[in-house]
C-alpha positions as CSV (number, residue, x, y, z in Angstrom):
1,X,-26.5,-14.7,0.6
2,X,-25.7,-11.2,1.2
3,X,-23.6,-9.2,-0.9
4,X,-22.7,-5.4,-0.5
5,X,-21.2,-4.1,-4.0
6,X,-19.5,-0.9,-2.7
7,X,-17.2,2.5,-4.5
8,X,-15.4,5.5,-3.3
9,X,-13.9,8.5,-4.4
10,X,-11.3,10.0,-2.8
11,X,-9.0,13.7,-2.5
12,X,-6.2,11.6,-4.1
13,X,-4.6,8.4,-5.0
14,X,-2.8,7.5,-1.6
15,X,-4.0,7.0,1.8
16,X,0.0,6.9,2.9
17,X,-0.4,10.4,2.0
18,X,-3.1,12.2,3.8
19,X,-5.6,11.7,1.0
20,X,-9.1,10.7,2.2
21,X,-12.7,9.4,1.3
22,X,-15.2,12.0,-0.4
23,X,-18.2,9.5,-1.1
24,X,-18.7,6.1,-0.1
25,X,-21.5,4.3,-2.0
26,X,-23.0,1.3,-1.6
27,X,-25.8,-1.4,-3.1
28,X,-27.0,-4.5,-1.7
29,X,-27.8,-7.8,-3.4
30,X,-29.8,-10.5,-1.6
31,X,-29.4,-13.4,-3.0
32,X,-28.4,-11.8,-6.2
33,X,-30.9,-9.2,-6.4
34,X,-30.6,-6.2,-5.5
35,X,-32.2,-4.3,-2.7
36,X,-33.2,-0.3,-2.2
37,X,-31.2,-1.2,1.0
38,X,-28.1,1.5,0.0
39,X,-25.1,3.2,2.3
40,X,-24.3,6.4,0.4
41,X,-22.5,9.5,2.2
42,X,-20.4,12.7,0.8
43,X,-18.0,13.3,3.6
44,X,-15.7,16.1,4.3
45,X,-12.2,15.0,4.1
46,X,-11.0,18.3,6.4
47,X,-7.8,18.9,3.5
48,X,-7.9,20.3,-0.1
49,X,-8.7,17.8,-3.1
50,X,-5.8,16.7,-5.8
51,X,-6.9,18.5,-9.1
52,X,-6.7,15.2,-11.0
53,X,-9.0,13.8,-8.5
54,X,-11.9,16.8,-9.2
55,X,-11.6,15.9,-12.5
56,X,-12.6,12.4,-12.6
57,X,-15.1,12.6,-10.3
58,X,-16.1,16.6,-10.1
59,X,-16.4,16.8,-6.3
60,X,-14.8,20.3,-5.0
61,X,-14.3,21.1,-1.2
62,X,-16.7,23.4,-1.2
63,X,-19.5,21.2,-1.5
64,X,-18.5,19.3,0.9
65,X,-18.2,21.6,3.4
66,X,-21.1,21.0,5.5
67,X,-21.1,17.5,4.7
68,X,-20.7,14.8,7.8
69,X,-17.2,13.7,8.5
70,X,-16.1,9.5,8.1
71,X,-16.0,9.4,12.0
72,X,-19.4,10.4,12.3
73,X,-20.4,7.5,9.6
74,X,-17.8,5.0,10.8
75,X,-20.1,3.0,13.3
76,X,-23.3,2.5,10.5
77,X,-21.2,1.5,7.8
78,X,-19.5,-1.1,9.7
79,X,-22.7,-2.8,11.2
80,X,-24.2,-2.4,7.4
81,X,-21.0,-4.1,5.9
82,X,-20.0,-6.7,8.7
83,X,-20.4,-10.5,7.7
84,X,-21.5,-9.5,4.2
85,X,-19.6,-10.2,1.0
86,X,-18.2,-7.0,-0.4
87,X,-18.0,-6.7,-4.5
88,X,-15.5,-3.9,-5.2
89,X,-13.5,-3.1,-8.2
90,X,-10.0,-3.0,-7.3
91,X,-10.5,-3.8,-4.0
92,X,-6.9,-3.2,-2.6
93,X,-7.7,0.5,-3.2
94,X,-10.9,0.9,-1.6
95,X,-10.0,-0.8,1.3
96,X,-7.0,0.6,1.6
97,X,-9.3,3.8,2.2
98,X,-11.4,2.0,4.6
99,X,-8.8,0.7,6.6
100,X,-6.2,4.2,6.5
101,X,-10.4,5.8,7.5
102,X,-10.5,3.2,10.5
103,X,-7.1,3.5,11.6
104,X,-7.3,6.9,12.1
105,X,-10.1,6.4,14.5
106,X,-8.9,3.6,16.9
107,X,-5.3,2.8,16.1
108,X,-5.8,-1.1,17.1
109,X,-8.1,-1.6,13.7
110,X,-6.7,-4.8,12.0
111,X,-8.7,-4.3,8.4
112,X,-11.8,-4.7,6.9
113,X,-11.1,-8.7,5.8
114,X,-11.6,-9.5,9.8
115,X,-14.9,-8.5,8.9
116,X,-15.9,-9.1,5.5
117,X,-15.4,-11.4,2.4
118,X,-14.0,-9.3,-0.4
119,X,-14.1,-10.6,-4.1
120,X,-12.3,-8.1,-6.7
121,X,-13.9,-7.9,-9.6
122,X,-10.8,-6.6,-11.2
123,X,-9.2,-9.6,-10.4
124,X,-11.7,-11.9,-11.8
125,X,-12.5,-9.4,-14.8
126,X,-8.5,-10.4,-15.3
127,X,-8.5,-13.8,-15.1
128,X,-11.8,-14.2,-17.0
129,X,-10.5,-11.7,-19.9
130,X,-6.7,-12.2,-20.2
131,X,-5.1,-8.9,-21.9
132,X,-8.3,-7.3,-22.5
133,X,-9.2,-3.7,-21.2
134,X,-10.9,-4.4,-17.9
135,X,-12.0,-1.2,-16.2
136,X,-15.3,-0.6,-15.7
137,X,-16.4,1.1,-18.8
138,X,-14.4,-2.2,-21.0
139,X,-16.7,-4.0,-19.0
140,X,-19.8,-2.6,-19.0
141,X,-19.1,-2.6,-23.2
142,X,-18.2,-5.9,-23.3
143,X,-21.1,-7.0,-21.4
144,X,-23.7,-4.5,-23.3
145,X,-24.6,-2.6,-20.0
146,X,-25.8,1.1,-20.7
147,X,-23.8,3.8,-18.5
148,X,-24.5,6.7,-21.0
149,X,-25.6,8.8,-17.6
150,X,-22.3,8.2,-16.5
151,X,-20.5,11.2,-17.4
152,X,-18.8,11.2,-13.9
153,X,-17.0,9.0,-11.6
154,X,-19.7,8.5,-8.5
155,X,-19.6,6.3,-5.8
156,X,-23.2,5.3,-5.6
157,X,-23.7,5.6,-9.4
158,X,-20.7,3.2,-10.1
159,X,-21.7,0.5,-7.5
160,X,-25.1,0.5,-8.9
161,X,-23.2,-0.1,-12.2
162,X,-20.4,-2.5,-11.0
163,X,-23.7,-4.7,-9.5
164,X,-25.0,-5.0,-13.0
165,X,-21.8,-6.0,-14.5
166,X,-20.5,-8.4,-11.7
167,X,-23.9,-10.0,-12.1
168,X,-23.7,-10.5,-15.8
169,X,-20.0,-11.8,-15.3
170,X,-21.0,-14.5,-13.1
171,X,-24.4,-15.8,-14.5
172,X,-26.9,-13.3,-14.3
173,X,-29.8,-13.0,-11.9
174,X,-32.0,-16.0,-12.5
175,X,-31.9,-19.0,-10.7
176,X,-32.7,-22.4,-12.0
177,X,-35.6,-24.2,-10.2
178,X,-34.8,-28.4,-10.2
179,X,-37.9,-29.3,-8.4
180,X,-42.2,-28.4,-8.3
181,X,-41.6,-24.7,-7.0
182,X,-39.3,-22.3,-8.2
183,X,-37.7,-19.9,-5.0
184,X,-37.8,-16.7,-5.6
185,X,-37.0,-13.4,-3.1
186,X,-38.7,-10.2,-1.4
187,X,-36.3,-7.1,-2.0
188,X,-35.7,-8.4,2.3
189,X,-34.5,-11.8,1.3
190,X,-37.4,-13.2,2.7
191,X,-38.0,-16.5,0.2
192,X,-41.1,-17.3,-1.5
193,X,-41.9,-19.9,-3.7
194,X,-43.8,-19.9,-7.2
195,X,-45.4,-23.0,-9.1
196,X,-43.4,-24.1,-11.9
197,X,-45.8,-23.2,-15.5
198,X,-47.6,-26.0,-16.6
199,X,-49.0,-24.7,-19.5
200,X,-46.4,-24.8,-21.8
201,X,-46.9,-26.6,-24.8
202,X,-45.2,-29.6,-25.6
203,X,-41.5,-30.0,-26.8
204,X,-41.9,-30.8,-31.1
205,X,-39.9,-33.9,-31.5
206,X,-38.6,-34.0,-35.3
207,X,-37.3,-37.7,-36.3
208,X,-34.6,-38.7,-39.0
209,X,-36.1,-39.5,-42.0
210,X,-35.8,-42.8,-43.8
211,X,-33.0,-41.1,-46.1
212,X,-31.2,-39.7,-43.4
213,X,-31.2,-42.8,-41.2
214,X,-29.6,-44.9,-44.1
215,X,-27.0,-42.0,-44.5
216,X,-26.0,-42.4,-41.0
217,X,-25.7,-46.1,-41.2
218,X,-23.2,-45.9,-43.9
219,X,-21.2,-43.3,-41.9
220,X,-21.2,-45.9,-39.2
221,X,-20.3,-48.5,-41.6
222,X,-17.2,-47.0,-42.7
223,X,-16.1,-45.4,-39.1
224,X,-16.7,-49.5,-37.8
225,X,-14.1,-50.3,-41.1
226,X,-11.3,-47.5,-40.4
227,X,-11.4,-48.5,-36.5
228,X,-11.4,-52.3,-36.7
229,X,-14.0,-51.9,-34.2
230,X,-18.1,-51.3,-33.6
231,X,-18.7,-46.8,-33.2
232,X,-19.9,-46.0,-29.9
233,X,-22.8,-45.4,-31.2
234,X,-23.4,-49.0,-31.8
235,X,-21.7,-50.1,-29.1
236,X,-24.7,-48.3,-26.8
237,X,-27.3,-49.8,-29.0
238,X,-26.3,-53.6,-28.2
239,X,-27.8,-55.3,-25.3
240,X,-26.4,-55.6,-21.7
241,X,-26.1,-59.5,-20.7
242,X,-27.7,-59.7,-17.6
């Protein structure tokens, strides 16, 4: 499974308005573990940036002035996001970017969702914490992840961020191995397999004592009294007619 976790920052808030992307960043998890397979470009939006916007993430226009412009980008980032599954943190926003980017290039653009599975982790931070604080620092507290480097907004920095947390939201990395091997993954996907540790010692097995064993048949006794009827736990212990 291929999974592209992906941020931008932008000149401003709306794409209706003009405003454009200044960074795209992107990670890539391979069957939830992530690859040095990145997408990360500055870009030069070619129109001043909203002073709100410098101060969250601290990009001016004159460091992006010799950087490459989204049209030059636009054909490698779609082969390096097509058919993957794209982890974004309120995704309506980014792809909104994406799509206003795209649209300005070739006018017949009908969205990034023709091409990509999108899961919002805003959504699902939501639903999984009701009335909670769900941005990403809430979440990366919540879920003890260290962004102390993270004096800044960045696009790369907060999908390398926003990969840790969606993967402690949903289970982690590890995978459980059911039979003799356990799978495991080169940073290319590519599976290989590990014997399952034999040398582990044995389970201890601590048994009811005497005392507590006559304690648990009274409290069967007097559940079997109130009920009118045998406990399940009796019940399980009679034999099956066969």
């Amino acid at each position: 499974m291929r999974q592209i976790v992906l941020d931008t920052e932008t000149t401003g808030l709306e794409p209706s308005d003009g405003h454009r992307i200044i960074e795209i960043g992107c990670v890539e998890l391979i069957n939830r573990r992530l690859t040095d397979k990145r997408f990360h470009y500055y870009l030069n939006p070619d129109r001043e940036i909203d002073e709100g916007a410098i101060e969250v993430h601290g990009i001016t226009t004159e460091f992006l002035a010799d950087k490459p412009r989204f049209e030059e980008i636009a054909d490698d980032l779609l082969a390096y996001l097509k058919d993957a599954e794209l982890i974004i943190h309120n995704a309506p926003f980014d792809v909104g970017f994406i799509d206003a980017e795209y649209q300005r290039l070739d006018k017949k653009w009908k969205g990034l969702y023709r091409h990509c599975k999108v899961i919002d982790t805003l959504k699902l931070a939501r639903k999984m914490h009701p009335g909670q604080k769900n941005n990403l620092d809430a979440l990366c507290k919540r879920y003890e992840i260290n962004n102390s480097h993270r004096e800044l907004h960045g696009a790369l920095l907060d999908a390398e961020i926003l990969s840790d947390v969606y993967l402690s939201m949903t289970g982690g990395q590890a995978t459980l191995g059911l039979g003799e091997e356990q799978a495991d993954t080169t940073p290319t996907g590519e599976q290989k397999f590990q014997p399952v540790r034999t040398d582990r010692p044995a389970l201890k097995v601590i048994r009811a004592t005497p005392d507590e064993v006559s304690q648990h048949e009274q409290r069967l006794d007097a559940l079997e009294k109130s009920s009118g009827g045998a406990p399940v736990w009796r019940r399980q212990a009679e034999p099956v007619e066969v």
